[in-house]
TIZA-772182 format. One record per residue (C-alpha): residue number from 0; residue in one letter; x negated, y negated, z negated. Coordinates in steps of 0.05 Angstrom, whole numbers, plus 32768, in hexadecimal, padded with zeros to 4 digits. Example, Ala and Ser with C-alpha at 12.3 -4.5 7.8 and 13.67 -1.06 7.14 Angstrom:
BEGIN
   num   residu      u      v      w
     0        A   7F0A   805A   7F64
     1        S   7EEF   8015   7F71
***
This chain:
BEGIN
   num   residu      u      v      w
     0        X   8000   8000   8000
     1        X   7FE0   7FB8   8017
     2        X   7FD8   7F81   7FE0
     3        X   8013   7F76   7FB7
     4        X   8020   7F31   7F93
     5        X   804E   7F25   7F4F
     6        X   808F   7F1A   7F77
     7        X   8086   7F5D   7FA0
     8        X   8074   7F83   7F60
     9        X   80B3   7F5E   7F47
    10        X   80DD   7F79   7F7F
    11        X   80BC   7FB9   7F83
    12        X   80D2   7FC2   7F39
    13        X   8121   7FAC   7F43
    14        X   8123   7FD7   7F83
    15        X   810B   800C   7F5B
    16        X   8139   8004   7F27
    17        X   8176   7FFF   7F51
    18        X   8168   803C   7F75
    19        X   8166   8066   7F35
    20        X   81AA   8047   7F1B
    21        X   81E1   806F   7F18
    22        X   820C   8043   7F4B
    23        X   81D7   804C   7F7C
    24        X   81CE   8097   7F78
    25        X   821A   80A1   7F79
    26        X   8224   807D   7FB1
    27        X   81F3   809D   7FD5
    28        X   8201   80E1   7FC6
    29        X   8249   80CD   7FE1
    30        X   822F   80B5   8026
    31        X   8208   80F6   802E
    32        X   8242   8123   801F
    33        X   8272   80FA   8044
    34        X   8243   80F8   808A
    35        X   822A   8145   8078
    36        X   81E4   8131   8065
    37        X   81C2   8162   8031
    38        X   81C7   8146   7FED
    39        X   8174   8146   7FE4
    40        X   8176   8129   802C
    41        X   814F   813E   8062
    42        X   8103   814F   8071
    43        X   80DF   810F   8080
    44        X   80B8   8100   80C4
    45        X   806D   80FC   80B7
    46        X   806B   80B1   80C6
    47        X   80AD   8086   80B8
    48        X   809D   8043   80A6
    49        X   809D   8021   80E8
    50        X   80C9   8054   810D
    51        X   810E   804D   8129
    52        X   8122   8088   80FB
    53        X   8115   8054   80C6
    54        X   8157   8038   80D5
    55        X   8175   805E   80FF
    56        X   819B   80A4   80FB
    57        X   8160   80DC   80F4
    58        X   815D   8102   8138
    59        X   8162   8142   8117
    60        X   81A9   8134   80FA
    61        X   81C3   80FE   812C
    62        X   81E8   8134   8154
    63        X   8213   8148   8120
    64        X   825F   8138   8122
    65        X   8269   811D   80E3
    66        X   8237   80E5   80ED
    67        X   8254   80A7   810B
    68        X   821E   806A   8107
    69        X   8243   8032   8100
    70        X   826A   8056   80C4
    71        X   822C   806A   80A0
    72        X   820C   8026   80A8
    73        X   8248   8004   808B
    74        X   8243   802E   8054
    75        X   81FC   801E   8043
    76        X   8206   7FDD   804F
    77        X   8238   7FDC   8019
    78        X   81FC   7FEE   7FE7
    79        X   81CF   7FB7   800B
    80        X   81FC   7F87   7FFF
    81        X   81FC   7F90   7FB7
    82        X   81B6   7F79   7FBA
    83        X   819B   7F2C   7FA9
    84        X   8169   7F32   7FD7
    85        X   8174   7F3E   8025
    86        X   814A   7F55   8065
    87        X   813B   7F8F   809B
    88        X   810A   7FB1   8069
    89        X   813C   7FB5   8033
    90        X   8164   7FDA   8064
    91        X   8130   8005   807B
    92        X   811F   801C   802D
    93        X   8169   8027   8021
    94        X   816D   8051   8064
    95        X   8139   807E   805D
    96        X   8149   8090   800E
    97        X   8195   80A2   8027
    98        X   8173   80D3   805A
    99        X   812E   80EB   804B
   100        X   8135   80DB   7FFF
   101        X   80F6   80B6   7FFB
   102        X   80E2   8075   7FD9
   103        X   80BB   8057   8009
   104        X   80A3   8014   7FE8
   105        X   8069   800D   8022
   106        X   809D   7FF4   804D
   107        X   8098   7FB5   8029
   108        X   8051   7FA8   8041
   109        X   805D   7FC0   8084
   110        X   8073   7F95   80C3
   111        X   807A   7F4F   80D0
   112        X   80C2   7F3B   80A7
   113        X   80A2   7F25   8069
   114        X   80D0   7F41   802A
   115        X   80C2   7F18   7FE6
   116        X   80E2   7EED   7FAD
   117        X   80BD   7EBF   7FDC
   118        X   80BA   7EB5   802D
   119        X   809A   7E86   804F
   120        X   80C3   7E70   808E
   121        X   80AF   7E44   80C6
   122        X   80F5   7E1F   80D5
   123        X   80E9   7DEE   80FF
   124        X   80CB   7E22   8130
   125        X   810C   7E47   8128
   126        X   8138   7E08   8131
   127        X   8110   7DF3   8173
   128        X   811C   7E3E   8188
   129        X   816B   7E42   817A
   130        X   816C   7DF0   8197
   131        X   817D   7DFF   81D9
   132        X   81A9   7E2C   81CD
   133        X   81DA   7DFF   819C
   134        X   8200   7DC7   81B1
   135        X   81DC   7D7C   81AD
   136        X   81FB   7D53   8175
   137        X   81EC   7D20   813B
   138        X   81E9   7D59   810D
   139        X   81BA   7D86   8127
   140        X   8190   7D4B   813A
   141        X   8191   7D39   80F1
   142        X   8183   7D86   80D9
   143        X   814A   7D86   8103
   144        X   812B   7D43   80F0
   145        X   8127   7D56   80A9
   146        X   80FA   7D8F   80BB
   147        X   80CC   7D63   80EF
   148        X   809D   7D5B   80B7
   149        X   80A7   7D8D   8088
   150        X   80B0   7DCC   80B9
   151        X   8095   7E00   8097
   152        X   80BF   7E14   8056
   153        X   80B8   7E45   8020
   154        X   80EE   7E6B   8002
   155        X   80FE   7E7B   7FC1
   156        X   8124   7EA4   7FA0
   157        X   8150   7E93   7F64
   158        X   812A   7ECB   7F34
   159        X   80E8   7EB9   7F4A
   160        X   80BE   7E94   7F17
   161        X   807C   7E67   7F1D
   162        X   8052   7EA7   7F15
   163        X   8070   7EC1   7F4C
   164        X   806C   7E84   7F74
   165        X   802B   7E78   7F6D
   166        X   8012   7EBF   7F76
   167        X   8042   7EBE   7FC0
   168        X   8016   7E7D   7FDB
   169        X   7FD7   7E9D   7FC0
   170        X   7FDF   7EE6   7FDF
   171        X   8007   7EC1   8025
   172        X   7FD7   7E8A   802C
   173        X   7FC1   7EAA   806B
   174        X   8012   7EA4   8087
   175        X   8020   7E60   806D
   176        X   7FE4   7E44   8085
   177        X   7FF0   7E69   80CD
   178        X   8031   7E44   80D2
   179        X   801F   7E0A   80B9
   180        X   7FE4   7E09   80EB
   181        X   8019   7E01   8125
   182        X   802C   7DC1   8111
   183        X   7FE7   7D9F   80F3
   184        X   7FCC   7D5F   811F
   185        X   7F98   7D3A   8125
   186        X   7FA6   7D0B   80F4
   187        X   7FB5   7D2F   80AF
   188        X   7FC6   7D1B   806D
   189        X   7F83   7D39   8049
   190        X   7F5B   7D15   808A
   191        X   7F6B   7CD7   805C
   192        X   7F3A   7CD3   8024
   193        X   7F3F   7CB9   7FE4
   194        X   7F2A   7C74   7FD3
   195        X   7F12   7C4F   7F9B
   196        X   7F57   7C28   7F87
   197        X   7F24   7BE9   7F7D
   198        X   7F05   7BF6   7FBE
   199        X   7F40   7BFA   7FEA
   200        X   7F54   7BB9   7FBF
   201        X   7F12   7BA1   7FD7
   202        X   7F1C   7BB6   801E
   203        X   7F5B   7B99   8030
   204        X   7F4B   7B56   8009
   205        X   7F06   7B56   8042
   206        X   7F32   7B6B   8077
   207        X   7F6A   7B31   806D
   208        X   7F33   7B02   8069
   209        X   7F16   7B1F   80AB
   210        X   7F19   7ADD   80CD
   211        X   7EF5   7ABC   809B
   212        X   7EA1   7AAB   80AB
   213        X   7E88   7AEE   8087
   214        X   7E56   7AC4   805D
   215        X   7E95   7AAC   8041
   216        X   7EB4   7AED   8033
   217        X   7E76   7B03   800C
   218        X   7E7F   7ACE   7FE4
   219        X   7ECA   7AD9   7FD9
   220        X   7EC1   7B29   7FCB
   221        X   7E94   7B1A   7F93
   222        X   7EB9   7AE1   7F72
   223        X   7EFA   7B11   7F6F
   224        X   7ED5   7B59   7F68
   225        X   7E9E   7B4A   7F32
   226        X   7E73   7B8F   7F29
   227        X   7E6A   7BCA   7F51
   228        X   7E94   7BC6   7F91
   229        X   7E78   7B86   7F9F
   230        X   7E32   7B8B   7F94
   231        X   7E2B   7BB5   7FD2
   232        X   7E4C   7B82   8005
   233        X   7E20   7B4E   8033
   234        X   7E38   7B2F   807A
   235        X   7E21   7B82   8097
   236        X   7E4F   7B9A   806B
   237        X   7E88   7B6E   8075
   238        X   7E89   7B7A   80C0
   239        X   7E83   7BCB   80B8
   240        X   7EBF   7BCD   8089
   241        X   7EEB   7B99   80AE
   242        X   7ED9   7BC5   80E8
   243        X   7EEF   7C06   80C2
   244        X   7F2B   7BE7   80AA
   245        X   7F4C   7BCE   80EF
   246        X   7F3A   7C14   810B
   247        X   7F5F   7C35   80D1
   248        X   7F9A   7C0C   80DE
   249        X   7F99   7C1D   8122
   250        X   7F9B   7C6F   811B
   251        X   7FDA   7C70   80F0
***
């Protein structure tokens, strides 16, 4: 099984639980009896995980009359939806315990649907995917805008704690960081570094005083910045971070 962080464990331990409860065993003892499936199920393919058979009717009883699909699937689906948590792997776990009697927690570490307390979910890629296909209106131009700059979103679950939060970015960073890739510019937020409060003070005092004879600046800086940030400045100076200044302006 690949690495597992505190909100899989977490999962791994409810699933577990619900499986051995009495409602679940019932009720699946009651769909194999119903659709003439042995009560232990059925011998297992070698390799499952990422087969068809994984939820789909096995090929060695999908002749038989009693098995309809659609019926069986609506009954499963009944125990699904008794779930709080959702997806194609939950489906795939559930499917393969009703017929091969297996708990088959790999699943959850397998293919690309992620399956967590956590998911990260690029939605403005999915948005721009489904736009062409909706109708243009005021709303969906609104949806959409809120996303523009926030498009990659993480969700959480209602159960899942800051542990569990933290321990999702920390074991998905690779994901996140893949979909937030898609959108990253040129011009970032951390491209932006940190100033001195007094220095930026400094700067923008120089650079509103640009027009000024730079001897005169120099003079100015040090009668309103007395110590440090003005011990450094002369008429070079002056021009290099007036010069700076307009071309930071200019990029944002």
């Amino acid at each position: 099984m690949g690495e597992i962080d505190q909100g899989k464990k977490k999962l791994i331990n409810f699933l577990d639980n619900f499986i051995d409860s009495d409602y679940f065993q019932k009720r699946i003892i009651k769909i194999r009896r119903e659709f003439k499936i042995p009560d232990n199920g059925i011998k297992p393919p070698k390799r499952i995980i990422n087969s068809l058979e994984a939820i789909n009717i096995p090929k060695k009883i999908r002749g038989r009359k009693a098995l309809n699909r659609k019926l069986v699937t609506s009954q499963y689906m009944q125990i699904v939806n008794k779930l709080p948590i959702d997806g194609l792997k939950i489906k795939k776990i559930i499917n393969i315990y009703l017929y091969y009697n297996i708990k088959n927690y790999e699943i959850l570490m397998s293919d690309k649907e992620e399956l967590d307390v956590c998911r990260v979910h690029d939605i403005l890629g999915e948005i721009n995917s489904y736009s062409p296909l909706l109708p243009k209106n005021r709303v969906m131009g609104q949806f959409k805008y809120g996303y523009e700059k926030y498009p990659v979103v993480i969700k959480i679950h209602p159960d899942a704690t800051q542990r569990d939060i933290i321990s999702y970015i920390k074991t998905y960073w690779e994901e996140i960081d893949s979909c937030l890739s898609h959108y990253k510019g040129k011009k970032t937020i951390g491209s932006v570094r940190t100033k001195n409060a007094l220095i930026k003070e400094r700067n923008d005092f120089i650079y509103k005083n640009r027009d000024l004879p730079y001897w005169k600046i120099c003079t100015l800086v040090a009668d309103n910045f007395p110590g440090n940030v003005s011990n450094s400045i002369n008429e070079g100076s002056i021009g290099k971070i007036i010069s700076l200044e307009i071309k930071r302006r200019k990029e944002v």
